[in-house]
N, C-alpha and C positions, 0 to 999 in steps of 0.2 A: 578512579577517573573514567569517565566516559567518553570512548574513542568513536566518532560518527565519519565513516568511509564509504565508497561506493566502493562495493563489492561484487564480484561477479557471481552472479545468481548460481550459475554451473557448479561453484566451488564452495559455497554456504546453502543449497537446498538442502538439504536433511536439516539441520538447525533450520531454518527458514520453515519448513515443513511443519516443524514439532511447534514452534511456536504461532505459527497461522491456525492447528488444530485450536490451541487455546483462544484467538481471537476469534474464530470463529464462533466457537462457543459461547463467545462472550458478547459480540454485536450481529451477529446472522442469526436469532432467534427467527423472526417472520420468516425464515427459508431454511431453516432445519432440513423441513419434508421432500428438498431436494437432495439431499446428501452432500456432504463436503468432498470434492474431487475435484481438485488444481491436477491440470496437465503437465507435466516439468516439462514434457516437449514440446509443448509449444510456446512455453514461457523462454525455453532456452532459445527457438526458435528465432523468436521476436528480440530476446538479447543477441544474439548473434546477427541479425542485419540491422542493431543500431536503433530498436524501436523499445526495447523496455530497458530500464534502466535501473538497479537495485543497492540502494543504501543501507548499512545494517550500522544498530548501536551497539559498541561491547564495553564491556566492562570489564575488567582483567580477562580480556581475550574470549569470555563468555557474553552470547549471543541476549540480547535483555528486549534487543526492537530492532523493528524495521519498518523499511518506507520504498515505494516502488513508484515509477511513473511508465509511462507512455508517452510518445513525442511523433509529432507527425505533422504534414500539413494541413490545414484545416478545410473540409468540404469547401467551406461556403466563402472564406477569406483568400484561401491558398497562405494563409500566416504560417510559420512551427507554431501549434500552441502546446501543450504539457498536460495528461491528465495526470492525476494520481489513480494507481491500483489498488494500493489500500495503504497503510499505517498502521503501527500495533506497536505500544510498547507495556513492556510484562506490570500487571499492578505494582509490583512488590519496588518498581522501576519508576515509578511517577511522580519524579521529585525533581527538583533543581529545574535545569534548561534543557532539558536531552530532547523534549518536544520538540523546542523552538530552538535548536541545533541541527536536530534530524531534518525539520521543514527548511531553515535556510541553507543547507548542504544541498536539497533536493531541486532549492529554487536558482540556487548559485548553477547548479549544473543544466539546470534548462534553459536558462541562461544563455552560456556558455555555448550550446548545442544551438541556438538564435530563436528560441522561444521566447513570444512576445507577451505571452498568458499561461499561467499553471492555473487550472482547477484542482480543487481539494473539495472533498464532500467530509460531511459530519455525518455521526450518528445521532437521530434522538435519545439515544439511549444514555449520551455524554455529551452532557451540555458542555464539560470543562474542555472539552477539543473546539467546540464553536468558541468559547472562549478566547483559545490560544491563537484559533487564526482570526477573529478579529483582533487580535493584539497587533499581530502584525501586519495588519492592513488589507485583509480581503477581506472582500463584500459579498454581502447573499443576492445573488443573481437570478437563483430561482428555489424551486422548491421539486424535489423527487417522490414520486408516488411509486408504492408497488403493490400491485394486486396479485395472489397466488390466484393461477388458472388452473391447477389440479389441486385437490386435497392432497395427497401424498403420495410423495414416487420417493425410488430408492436409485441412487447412479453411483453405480460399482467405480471408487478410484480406480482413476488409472494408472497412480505413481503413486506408492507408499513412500515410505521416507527412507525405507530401507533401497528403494533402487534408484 
């Protein structure tokens, strides 16, 4: 059984860590040639004054996914609206409802915080996630471009997963 809670980022980063290497790998191709280096400090940062907010999926107590947002007031509205930070859950994990468990936990709680909009982005890389949130009723609002401005740079992590 798959247990989907909001978990404090502080207390699952190492697991949170090890499993983001493998998404990364797996949907950050076009930006490899920046290096993968998440900050835990300023992730915990942003958890600690109320602005990121971290769900993981387990399965007998072992870490299979996760789901993160961002919640704030909106430049142009002054709304709460909700981004997402990212989503990953492990291939081997891609079955039943744990997607659309993890997204409405995510959604419930932005919610809850008075958020009047959550964005979620896809990857082209995985149509079956555009999929899954048009199931649930989001709409494609726009479209995200990215252009690499350097060939290749190398950014020394700042937080292994061992600290």
């Amino acid at each position: 059984m798959v247990i989907i809670a909001k978990e404090r980022l502080a207390d699952a980063w190492d697991e949170v860590f090890q499993i983001a290497l493998e998404h990364w790998k797996e949907t950050e191709a076009y930006r490899h040639g920046q290096g993968f280096a998440p900050d835990k400090d300023r992730y915990l940062r942003y958890e600690q004054a109320g602005i990121y907010h971290q769900y993981t999926a387990r399965e007998d107590g072992v870490l299979i996914g996760y789901g993160g947002f961002y919640i704030m007031p909106s430049m142009h509205t002054q709304q709460m609206i909700a981004n997402e930070d990212t989503y990953f859950i492990l291939p081997s994990h891609r079955k039943g409802r744990t997607a659309l468990n993890l997204f409405r936990a995510m959604e419930k709680e932005a919610q809850r915080l008075g958020a009047v909009e959550l964005m979620l982005t896809t990857k082209v890389s995985n149509p079956r996630a555009e999929l899954i949130v048009q199931h649930m009723g989001y709409q494609v609002v726009e479209h995200r471009w990215s252009k690499q401005l350097k060939e290749q740079f190398y950014v020394q992590p700042r937080h292994s997963a061992s600290a």
